[in-house]
C-alpha positions in Angstrom: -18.1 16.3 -6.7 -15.0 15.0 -5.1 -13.5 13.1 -8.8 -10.6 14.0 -9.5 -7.6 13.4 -11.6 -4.6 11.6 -9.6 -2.5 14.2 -9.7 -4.9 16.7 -8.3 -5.4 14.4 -5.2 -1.6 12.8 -4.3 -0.8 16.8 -5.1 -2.3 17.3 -1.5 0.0 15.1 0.2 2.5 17.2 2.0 6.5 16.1 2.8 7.1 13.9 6.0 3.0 12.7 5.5 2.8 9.2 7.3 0.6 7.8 4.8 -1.7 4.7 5.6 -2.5 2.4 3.0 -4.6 -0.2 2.3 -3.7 -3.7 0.7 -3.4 -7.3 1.7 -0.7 -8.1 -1.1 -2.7 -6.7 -4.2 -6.3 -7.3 -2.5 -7.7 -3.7 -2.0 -4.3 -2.4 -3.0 -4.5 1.4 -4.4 -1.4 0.9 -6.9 -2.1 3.6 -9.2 -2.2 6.2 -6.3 1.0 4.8 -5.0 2.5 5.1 -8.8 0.9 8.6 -9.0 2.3 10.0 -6.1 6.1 8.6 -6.9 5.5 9.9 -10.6 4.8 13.4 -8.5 8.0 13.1 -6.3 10.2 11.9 -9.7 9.0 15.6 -11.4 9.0 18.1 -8.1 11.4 16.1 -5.5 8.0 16.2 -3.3 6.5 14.6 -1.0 9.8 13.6 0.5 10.3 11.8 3.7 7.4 10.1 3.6 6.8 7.2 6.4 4.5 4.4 5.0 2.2 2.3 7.1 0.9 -0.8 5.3 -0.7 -3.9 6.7 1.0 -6.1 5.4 2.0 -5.1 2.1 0.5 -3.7 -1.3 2.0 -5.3 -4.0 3.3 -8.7 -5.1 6.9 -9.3 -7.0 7.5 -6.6 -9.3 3.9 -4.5 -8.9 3.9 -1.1 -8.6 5.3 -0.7 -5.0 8.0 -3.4 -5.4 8.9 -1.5 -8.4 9.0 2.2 -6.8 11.2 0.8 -4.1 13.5 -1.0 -7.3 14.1 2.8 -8.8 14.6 3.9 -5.1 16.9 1.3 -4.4 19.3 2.0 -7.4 19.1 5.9 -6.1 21.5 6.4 -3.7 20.8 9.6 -2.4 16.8 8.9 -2.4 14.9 11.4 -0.5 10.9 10.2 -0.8 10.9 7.2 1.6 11.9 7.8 4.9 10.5 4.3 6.6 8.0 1.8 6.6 5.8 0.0 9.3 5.5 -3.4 7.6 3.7 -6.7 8.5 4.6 -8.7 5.6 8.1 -6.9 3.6 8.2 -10.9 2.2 6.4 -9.7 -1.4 9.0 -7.5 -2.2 12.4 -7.6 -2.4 13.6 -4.0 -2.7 12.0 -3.2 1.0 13.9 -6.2 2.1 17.3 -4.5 0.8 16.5 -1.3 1.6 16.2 -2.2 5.1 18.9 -4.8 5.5 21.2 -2.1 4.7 19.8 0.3 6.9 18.7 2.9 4.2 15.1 3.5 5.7 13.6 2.4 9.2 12.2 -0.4 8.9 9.6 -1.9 11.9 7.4 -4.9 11.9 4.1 -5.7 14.0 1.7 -8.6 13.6 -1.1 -8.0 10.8 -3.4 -8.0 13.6 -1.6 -5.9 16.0 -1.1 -3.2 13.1 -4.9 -3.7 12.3 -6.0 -2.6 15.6 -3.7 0.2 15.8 -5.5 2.5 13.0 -8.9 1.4 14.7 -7.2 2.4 18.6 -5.6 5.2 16.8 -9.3 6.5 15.0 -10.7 6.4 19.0 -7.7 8.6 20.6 -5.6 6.2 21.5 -2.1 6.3 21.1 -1.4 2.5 20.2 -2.6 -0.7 20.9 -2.8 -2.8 24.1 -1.8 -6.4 24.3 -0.4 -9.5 25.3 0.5 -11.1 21.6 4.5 -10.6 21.1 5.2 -11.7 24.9 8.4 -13.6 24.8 9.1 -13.2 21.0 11.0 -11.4 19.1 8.8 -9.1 19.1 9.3 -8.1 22.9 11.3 -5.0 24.0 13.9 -7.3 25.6 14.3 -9.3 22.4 14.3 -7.1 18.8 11.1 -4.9 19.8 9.9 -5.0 16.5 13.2 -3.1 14.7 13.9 -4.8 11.6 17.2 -2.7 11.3 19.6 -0.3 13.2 18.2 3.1 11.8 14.7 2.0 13.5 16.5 1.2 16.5 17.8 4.7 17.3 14.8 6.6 15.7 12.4 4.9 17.5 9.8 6.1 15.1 7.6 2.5 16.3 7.7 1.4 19.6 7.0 -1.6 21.6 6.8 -1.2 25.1 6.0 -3.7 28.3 3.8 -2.8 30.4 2.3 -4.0 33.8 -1.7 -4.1 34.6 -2.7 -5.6 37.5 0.7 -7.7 38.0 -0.4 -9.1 34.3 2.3 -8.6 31.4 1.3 -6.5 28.7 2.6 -4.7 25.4 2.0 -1.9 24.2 2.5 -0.9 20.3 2.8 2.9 19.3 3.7 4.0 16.2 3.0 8.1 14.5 -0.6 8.2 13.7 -1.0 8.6 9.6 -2.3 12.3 8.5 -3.1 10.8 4.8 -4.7 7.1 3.9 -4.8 5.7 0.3 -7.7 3.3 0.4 -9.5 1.1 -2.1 -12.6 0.6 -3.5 -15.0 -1.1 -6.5 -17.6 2.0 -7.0 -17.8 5.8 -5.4 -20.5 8.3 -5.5 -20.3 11.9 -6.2 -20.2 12.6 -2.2 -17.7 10.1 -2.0 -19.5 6.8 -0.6 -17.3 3.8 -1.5 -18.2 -0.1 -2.0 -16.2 -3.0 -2.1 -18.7 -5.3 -4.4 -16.1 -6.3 -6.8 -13.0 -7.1 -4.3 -12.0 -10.2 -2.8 -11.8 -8.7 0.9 -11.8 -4.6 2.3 -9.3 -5.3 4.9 -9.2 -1.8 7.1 -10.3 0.7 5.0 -12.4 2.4 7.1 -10.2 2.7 9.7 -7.2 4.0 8.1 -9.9 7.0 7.2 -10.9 7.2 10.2 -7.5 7.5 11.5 -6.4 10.1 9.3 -9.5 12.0 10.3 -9.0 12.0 13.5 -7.8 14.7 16.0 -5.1 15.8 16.0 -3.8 16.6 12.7 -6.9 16.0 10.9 -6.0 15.0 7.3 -7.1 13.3 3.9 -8.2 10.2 2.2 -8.0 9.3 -0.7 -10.0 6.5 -2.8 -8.7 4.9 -5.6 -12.1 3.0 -7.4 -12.7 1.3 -11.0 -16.2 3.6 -11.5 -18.0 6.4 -10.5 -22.1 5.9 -10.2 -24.4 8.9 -9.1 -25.5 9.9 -5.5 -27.3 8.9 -4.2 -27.8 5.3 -6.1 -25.5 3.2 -3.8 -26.9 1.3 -1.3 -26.3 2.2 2.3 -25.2 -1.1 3.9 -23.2 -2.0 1.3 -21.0 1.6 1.7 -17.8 0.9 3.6 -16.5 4.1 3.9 -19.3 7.0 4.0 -18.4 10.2 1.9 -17.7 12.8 4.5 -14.5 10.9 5.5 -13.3 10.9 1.5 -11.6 13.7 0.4 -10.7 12.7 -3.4 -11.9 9.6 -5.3 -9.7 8.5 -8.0 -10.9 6.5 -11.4 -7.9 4.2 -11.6 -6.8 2.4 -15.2 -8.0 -1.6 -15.1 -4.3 -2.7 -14.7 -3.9 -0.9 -11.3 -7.0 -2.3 -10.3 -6.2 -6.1 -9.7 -8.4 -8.2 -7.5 -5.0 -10.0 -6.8 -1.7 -10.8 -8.2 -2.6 -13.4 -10.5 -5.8 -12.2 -11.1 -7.6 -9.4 -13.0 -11.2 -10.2 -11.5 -13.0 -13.2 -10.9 -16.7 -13.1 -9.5 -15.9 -16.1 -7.2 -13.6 -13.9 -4.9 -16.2 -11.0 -4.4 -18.8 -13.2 -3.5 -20.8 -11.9 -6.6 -21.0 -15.7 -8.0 -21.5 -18.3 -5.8 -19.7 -21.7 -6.9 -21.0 -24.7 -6.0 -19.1 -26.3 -3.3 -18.6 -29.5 -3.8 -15.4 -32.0 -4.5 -16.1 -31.6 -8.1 -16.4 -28.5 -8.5 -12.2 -27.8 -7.5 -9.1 -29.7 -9.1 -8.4 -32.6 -7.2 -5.3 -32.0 -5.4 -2.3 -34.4 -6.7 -1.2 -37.6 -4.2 2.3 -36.2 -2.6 3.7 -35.1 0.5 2.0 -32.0 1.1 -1.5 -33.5 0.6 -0.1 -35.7 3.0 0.1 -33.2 5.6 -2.5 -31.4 4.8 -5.0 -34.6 5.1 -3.0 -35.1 8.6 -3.9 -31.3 9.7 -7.8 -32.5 8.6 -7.9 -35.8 10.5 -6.4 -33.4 13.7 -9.9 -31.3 12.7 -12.1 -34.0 12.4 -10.9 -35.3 15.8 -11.9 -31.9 17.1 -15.4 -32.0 15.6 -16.1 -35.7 17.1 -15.1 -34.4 20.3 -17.2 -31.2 20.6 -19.8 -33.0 18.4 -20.8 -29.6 16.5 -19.0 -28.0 13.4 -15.4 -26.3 14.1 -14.6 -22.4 12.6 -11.0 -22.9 12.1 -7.8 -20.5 9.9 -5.4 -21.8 7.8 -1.9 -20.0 7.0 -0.8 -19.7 4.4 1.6 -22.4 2.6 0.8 -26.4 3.1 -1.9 -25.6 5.7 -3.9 -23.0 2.6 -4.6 -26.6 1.2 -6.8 -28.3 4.0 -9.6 -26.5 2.7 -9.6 -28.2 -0.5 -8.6 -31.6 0.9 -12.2 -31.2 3.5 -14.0 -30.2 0.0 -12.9 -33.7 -1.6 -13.8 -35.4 1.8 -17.3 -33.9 1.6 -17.2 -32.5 4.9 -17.2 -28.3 4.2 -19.9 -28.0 6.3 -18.1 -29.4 9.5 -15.1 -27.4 9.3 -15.8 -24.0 8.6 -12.6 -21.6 7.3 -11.1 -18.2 7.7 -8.4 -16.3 6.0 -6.7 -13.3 7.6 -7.8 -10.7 5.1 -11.8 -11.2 6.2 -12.9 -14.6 4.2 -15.2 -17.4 5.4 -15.2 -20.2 3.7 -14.5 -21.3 0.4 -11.1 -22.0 -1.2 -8.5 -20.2 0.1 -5.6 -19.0 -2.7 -1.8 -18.9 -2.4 1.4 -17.5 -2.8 0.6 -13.9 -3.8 -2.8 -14.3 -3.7 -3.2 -15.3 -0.5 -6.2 -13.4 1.4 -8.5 -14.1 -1.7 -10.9 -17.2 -1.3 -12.8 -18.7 -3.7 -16.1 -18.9 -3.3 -16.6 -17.3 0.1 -20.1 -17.2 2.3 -19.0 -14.4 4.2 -15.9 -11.4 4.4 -15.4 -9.0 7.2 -13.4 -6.3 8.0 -9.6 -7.6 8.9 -9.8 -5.9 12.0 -12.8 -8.1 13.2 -11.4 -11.3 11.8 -7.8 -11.0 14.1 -10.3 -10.3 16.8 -11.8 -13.8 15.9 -7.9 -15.3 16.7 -6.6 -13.7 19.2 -9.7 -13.7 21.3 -9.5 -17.1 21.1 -13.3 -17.4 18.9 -12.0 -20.2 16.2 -11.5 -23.4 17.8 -7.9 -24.6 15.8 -5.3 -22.9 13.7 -3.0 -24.6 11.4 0.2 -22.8 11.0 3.1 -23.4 8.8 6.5 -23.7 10.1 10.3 -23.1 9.8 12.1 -24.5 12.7 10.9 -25.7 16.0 12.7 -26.3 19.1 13.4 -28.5 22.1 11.1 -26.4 23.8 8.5 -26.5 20.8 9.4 -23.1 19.7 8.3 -21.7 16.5 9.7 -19.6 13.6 7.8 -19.8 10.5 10.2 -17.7 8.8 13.0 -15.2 9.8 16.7 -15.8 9.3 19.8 -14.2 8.6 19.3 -11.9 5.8 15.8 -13.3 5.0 13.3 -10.5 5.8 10.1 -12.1 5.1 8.1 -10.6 8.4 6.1 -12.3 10.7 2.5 -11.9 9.1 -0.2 -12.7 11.0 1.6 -16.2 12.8 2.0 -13.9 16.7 -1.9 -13.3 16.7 -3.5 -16.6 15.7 -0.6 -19.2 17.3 -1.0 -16.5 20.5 -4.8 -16.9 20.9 -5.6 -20.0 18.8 -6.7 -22.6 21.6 -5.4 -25.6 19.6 -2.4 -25.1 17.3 -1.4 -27.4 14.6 1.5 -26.5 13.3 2.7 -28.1 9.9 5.6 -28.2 7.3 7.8 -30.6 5.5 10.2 -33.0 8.2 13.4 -31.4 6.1 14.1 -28.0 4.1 16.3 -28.5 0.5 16.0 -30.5 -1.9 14.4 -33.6 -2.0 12.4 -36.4 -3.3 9.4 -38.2 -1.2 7.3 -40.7 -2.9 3.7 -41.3 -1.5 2.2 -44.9 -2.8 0.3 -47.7 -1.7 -0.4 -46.5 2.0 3.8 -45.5 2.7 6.0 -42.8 2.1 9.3 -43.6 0.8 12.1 -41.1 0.7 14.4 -41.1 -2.8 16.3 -38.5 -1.1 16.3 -35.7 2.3 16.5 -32.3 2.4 19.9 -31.7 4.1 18.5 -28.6 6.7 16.9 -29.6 9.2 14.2 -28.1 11.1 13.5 -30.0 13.9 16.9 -27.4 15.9 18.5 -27.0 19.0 17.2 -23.6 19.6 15.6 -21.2 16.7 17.1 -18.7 15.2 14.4 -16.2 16.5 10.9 -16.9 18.4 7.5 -16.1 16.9 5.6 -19.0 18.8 6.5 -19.1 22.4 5.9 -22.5 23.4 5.9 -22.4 27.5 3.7 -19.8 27.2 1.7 -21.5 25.5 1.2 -24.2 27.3 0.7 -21.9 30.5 -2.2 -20.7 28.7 -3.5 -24.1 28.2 -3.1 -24.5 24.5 -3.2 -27.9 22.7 -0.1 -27.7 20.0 0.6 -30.7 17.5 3.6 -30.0 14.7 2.7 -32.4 11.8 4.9 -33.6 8.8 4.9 -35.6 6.4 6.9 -38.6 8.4 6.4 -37.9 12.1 3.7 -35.9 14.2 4.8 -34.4 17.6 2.9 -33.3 20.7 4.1 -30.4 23.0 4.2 -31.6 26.6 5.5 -29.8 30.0 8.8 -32.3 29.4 9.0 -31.3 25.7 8.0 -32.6 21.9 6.5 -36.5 22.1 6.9 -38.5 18.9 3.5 -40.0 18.6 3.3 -41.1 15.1 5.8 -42.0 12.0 5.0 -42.5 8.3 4.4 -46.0 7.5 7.4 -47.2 5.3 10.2 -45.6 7.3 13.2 -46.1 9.6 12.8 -44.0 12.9 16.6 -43.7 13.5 17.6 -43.0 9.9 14.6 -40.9 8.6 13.8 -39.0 11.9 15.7 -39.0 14.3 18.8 -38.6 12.8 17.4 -35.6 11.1 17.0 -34.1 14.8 19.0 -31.6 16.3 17.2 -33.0 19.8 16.2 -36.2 21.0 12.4 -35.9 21.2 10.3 -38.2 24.2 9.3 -41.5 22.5 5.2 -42.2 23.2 4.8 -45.1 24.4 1.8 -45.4 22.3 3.8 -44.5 19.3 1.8 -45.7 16.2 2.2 -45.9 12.6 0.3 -42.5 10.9 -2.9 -43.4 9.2 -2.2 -44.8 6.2 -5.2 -43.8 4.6 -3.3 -40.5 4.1 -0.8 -41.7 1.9 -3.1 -43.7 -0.9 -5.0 -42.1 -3.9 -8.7 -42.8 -2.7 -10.2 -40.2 0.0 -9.9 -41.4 3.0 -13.8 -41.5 4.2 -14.2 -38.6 6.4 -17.9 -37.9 5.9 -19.3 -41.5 6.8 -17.0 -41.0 10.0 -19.5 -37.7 10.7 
């Protein structure tokens, strides 16, 4: 019987463990192991120096984690957190300040990149091989993945280039974890575990199986909402077989979320299957993101007419989380087919916080598998959300000075997406778009602009791009773009506007005028759908 009470199991974690745990924001997060095991350090001053490796994040504003790091935060001579490989730091603050301020390391990898590595690591390999990061910030010769100075001299995480058959490579390395905190819905006596109640199992089984693994062989522990007998689970639905759990922990319902916002809903496991139809989601309000979203769609739809089959397609998540629910009013589901990073297919994706649970999907794999999906170039179109885009067509979807959000998974899907539509409002701040009557008319502008000179760092390298043959379109609300060899074409503008005032004058560059340039559909900017299914 491997049950046991919390304390018995974060009790075997030693000081300096490098601990891998699960979680994509509170999807398959093991929150009350994390509490228990800061509760233990809090009473005994042990563990201490720990080194956390999460993918990208367990916990949302204020939960558990976000919390910990609060009390660690205000401690200023904190000895239980030592550093952190983190894909996503955006969900909570404290990490953000803790690393700014160079109080633990603090390193950052692409979801995918730091999916692969526990799976590379499980097999005896030392890191992960690949060519996502090349000429971003994540390349040696740029930031190398250091999100502060103390990362940069320890050197804990490392990114190095390599050189295979003349071809440019990188290779990630980071410590291998000797402890994993993973999640699941039910465990056996043995200590089988099933996911049947959560919205996606991420990497689960290969965190184990990296802390298994030779050398330094060490534990794993399950945090599940029940215990059921052995041998009553059924075999293909076990994700992580028994021998590779060490302790199973029963964990309270409120450490158990299915997401941030919510406790559990059937929709997200898969357990109930919605109907999928435009009635059966809120119809999403006439504005300027539905605007760009329904331009992402009509960019889809092209796609589909010109391959004449169905397209499997991700969405990212802000505006371009949204597309899904624009192709369910449309009635056309079943010709553009949708991932989410966490393992969904399908269905409605959720935001903010929740993002990584859908709603209502048909299938969920392993996280691992699904960045295999983008960055082998499987999907057929990505749509991206964006921060600032260059002369050159450059992307950063979100770093600046002293914003620590993290890349996410934007290097791995823009990197092997062959068609990338990235999307985002024309103008950051404040301001007040009206969408009526087939125009857009704008009250007032945001007063940042985007569309810059140079970004402020590269996570989408557009020439490389481009020498890989990608097809890359930056939608807004006002003005699509295409990326050429001589830079951004402006193809279309919003019906209703001024080019020179609204546009251009919001440009840090001069972009190449189409000489087809066209007013954007204006179907996109009146109430009624816009007729997609009689088009397919």
């Amino acid at each position: 019987m491997k049950v046991v009470e919390a304390e018995r199991a974060v009790g075997a974690v030693p000081d300096k463990a490098v601990i891998a745990v699960s979680g994509f924001n509170l999807l398959v997060a093991p929150e009350y192991l994390l509490l228990k095991l800061f509760e233990r350090y809090k009473e005994t001053g042990h563990p201490k120096g720990i080194f956390l490796e999460v993918n990208p994040i367990p916990t949302a504003p204020n939960r558990v984690l976000d919390r910990i790091l609060g009390e660690l935060y205000r401690e200023e001579d904190q000895e239980f957190l030592a550093g952190m490989l983190v894909t996503y730091p955006g969900w909570s603050p404290y990490i953000q300040r803790l690393i700014e301020e160079n109080r633990v390391e603090g390193y950052t990898w692409s979801i995918g990149t730091a999916s692969w590595f526990f799976r590379e690591v499980a097999r005896g390999i030392p890191g992960v091989l690949t060519r996502v990061g090349l000429g971003t910030f994540l390349d040696p010769r740029e930031d190398g993945g250091y999100l502060n100075e103390l990362a940069r001299k320890r050197k804990r995480c490392l990114i190095e280039r390599v050189e295979i058959g003349g071809e440019e490579y990188l290779f990630y390395r980071a410590p291998k974890p000797n402890v994993a905190f993973i999640r699941g819905s039910t465990a056996d006596e043995i200590g089988n575990v099933t996911t049947e109640r959560e919205g996606a199992f991420t990497e689960i089984l290969n965190m184990a199986q990296a802390a298994k693994a030779e050398p330094d062989k060490g534990i794993v522990v399950a945090q599940v909402e029940r215990v059921a007998r052995y041998p009553s689970l059924k075999p293909q639905d076990v994700k992580v077989p028994g021998p590779l759990v060490d302790y199973v922990v029963v964990s309270p319902p409120e450490y158990h979320k299915q997401s941030a916002n919510v406790t559990y809903d059937p929709r997200i496991s898969g357990e109930v299957i919605p109907p999928m139809d435009s009635g059966s989601v809120p119809k999403m309000e006439l504005g300027s993101k539905k605007v760009i979203a329904r331009r992402i769609l009509l960019e889809m739809v092209g796609l589909v007419k010109r391959l004449n089959r169905p397209v499997l397609v991700n969405l990212g998540i802000g505006i371009p989380d949204r597309v899904a629910g624009v192709a369910m009013e449309e009635g056309i589901s079943e010709w553009v087919f949708t991932t989410v990073e966490s393992g969904p297919f399908g269905g409605i994706a959720l935001g903010g916080p929740d993002f990584g649970a859908s709603i209502g999907p048909f299938a969920i794999i392993s996280q691992p598998d699904q960045f295999a999906n983008y960055e082998g170039g499987v999907i057929d179109a990505a749509s991206l959300g964006f921060m600032q885009v260059d002369e050159r067509g450059n992307v950063n979807p979100s770093l600046l000075p002293g914003r620590l959000p993290g890349p996410g998974g934007f290097p791995v899907i823009s990197y092997g997406s062959p068609r990338m539509f990235f999307a985002g409002h024309f103008t950051a701040g404040r301001k007040e778009l009206k969408v009526a009557n087939g125009k857009l008319e704008i009250v007032r502008d945001g007063n940042i602009k985007k569309f810059v000179k140079r970004v402020y760092k590269v996570v989408y390298n557009a020439p490389l791009g481009l020498k890989r043959g990608q097809e890359v379109v930056y939608i807004t609300e006002r003005a699509v773009f295409r990326l050429t060899e001589r830079g951004l074409v402006l193809e279309e503008h919003a019906p209703g506007i001024d080019i020179e005032k609204d546009v251009l004058a919001h440009m840090e560059f001069e972009p190449i005028m189409s000489p087809k340039l066209r007013e954007m559909d204006e179907r996109l900017f009146r109430e009624e759908p816009m007729g997609l299914k009689d088009e397919l």
